[in-house]
C-alpha positions, -999 to 999 in steps of 0.1 A, spaced: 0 0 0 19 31 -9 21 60 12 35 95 7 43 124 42 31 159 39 45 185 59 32 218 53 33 250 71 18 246 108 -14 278 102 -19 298 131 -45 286 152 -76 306 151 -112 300 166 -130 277 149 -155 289 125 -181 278 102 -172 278 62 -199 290 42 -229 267 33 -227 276 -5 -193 262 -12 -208 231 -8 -245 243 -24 -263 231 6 -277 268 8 -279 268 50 -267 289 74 -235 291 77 -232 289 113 -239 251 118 -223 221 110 -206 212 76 -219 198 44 -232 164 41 -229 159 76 -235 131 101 -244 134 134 -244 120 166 -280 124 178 -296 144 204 -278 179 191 -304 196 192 -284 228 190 -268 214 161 -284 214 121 -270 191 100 -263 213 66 -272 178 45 -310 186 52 -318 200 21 -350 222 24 -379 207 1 -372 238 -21 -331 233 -28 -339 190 -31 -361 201 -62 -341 221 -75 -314 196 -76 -339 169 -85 -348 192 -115 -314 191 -125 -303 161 -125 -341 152 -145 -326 175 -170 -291 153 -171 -304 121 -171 -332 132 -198 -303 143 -230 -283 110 -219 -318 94 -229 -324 76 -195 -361 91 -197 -371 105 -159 -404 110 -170 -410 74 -172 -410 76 -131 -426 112 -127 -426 112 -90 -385 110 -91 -382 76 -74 -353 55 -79 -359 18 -80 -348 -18 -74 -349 -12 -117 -325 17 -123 -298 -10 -104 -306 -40 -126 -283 -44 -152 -262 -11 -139 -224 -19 -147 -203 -23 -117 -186 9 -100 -151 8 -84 -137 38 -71 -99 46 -65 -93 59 -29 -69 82 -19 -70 82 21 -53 111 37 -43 110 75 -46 144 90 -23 141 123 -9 158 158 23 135 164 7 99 173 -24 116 179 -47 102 148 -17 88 129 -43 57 122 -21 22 112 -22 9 76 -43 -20 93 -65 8 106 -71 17 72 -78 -14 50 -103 -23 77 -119 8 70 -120 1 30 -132 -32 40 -159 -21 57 -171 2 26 -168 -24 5 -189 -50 28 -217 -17 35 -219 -12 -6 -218 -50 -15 -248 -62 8 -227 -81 27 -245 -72 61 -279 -69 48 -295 -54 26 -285 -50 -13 -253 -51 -32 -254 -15 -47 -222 -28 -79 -203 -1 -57 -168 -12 -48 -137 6 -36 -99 3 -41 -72 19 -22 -51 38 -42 -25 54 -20 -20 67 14 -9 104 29 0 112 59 6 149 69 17 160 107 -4 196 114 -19 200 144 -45 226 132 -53 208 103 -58 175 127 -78 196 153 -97 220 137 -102 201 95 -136 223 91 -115 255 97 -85 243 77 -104 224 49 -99 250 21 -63 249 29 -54 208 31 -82 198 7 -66 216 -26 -28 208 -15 -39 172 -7 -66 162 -34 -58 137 -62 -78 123 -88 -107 136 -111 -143 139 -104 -145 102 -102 -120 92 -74 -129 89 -33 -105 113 -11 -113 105 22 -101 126 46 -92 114 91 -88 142 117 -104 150 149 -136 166 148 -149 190 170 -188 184 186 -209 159 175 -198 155 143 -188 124 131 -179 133 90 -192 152 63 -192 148 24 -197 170 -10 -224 161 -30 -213 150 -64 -230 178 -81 -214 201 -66 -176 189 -81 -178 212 -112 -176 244 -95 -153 233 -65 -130 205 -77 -103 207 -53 -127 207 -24 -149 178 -35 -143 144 -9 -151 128 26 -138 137 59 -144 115 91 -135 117 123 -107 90 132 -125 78 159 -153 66 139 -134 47 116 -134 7 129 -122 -2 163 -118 33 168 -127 53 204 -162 69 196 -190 47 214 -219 36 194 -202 49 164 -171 30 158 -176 4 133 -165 25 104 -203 32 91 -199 72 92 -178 64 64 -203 46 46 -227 72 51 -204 102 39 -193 86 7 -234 78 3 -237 116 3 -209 118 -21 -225 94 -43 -257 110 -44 -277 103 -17 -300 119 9 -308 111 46 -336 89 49 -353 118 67 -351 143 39 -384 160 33 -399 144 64 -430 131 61 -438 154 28 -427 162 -4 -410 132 -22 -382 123 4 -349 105 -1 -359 103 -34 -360 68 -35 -387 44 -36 -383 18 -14 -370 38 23 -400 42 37 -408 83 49 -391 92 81 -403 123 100 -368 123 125 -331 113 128 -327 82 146 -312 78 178 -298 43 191 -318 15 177 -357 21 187 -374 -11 175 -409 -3 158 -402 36 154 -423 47 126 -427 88 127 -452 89 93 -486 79 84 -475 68 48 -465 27 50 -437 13 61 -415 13 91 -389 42 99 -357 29 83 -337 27 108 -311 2 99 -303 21 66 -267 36 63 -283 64 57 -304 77 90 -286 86 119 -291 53 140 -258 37 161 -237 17 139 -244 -13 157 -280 -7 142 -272 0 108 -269 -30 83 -278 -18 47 -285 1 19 -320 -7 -3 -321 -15 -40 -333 15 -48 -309 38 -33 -284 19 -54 -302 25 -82 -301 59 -76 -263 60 -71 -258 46 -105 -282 75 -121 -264 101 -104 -230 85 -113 -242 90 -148 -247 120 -140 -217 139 -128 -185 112 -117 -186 89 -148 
């Protein structure tokens, strides 16, 4: 596994700040949490800048429509926007190149090259079905490994990320960076949204906290899932709480409406009138990773649409 050291200048440390909500066109204020973000529940305090407003989803929805319409994969032959169990038959497989980058204090978060592979494993087994669930045809290869010793950039990633992102980034539109540090709060990672890459190249990836990543020191959340669900959000997807219990959701047909995050692993939570059980198991609600076993057919589907899209 080949790995490369960064040292660059040690910033000054400053107060932690909020970037701006439209570099990463989630269009929220810019005083909570980062893009594409996952929580650890019971922040109420805290806003999750993922939680697109109906508004912004259709816009984006309307967009992508027009995209997938010229390549001549038709939208209007599901009107309501759904994916399905149908737009992932016959897909061609996915596999990503992965560049991981190891933001670092000294030892502090200087994760192992075991620490690592475990942590690609883990995607691989989320994305294949191999806990439950359905195999999206999404795999991932590590490419290389960076490491780069800065405490700020370790400490503080969300006030630093316009400075290591374009000096550490590698790759076109179509290749993972995942990026380990310490995070600050409750955050546990946050993501770009593919759509996003054209107008912000250099900043487009995944950051995680270290201590999510498998084995790692973060309680309930420390089987390497917040990964999966970051890169979900780089691939195209929505919380299964998007919309609440209106408008037209994840956007995919088969996650049942879910009015709230979850919290733990509530047996029998169900938060909408519409069928169906809240999701909770699905890599893409908030639940403990010890609760969370899969991703549905058609959320796969959907990440081969949006693929299409804007990475292929």
């Amino acid at each position: 596994m080949p790995s490369t050291t960064a040292s660059p200048p040690r910033p000054v440390r400053q107060e932690a700040v909020r970037q701006e909500a439209a570099r990463t066109g989630d269009c929220v204020k810019a005083d909570v949490s980062p893009a594409n973000a996952r929580l650890r529940p019971g922040s109420p305090h805290v806003r999750d800048r993922n939680d697109l407003s109906l508004e912004q989803a259709a816009s984006v929805e309307q967009n992508l429509n027009r995209i997938l319409d010229g390549l001549g994969l038709a939208p209007e032959q599901n009107p309501r926007g759904q994916s399905t169990g149908r737009d992932l038959r016959g897909a061609s497989p996915i596999t990503i190149p992965v560049y991981f980058h190891v933001l670092h204090d000294g030892s502090s978060g200087n994760v192992s090259a075991a620490a690592i592979g475990s942590q690609i494993d883990t995607m691989n087994a989320s994305y294949g079905g191999q806990n439950g669930g359905a195999n999206t045809r999404v795999s991932f290869t590590l490419r290389a490994v960076t490491r780069t010793d800065n405490a700020d950039w370790f400490n503080d990633p969300e006030r630093y990320e316009r400075t290591y992102k374009p000096r550490l980034r590698q790759g076109g539109k179509s290749t993972l960076n995942l990026y380990s540090a310490r995070i600050g709060g409750d955050l546990l990672g946050w993501s770009t949204f593919p759509w996003k890459y054209s107008a912000e190249p250099k900043m487009d990836g995944v950051t995680i906290h270290y201590g999510s990543m498998p084995g790692g020191s973060i309680e309930n959340f420390n089987k390497g899932f917040s990964a999966t669900h970051e890169v979900g959000h780089w691939l195209g997807l929505y919380h299964t709480f998007q919309d609440g219990c209106g408008g037209q959701g994840d956007r995919v047909a088969d996650t049942p409406a879910e009015r709230d995050p979850t919290n733990g692993c509530p047996a029998g939570k169900d938060t909408c009138p519409s069928s169906g059980e809240d999701p909770i198991h699905n890599y893409m609600d908030y639940s403990y990773d010890t609760c969370m076993t899969s991703f549905t057919a058609g959320q796969g589907g959907r990440i081969h649409n949006v693929w299409t899209a804007y990475r292929a």
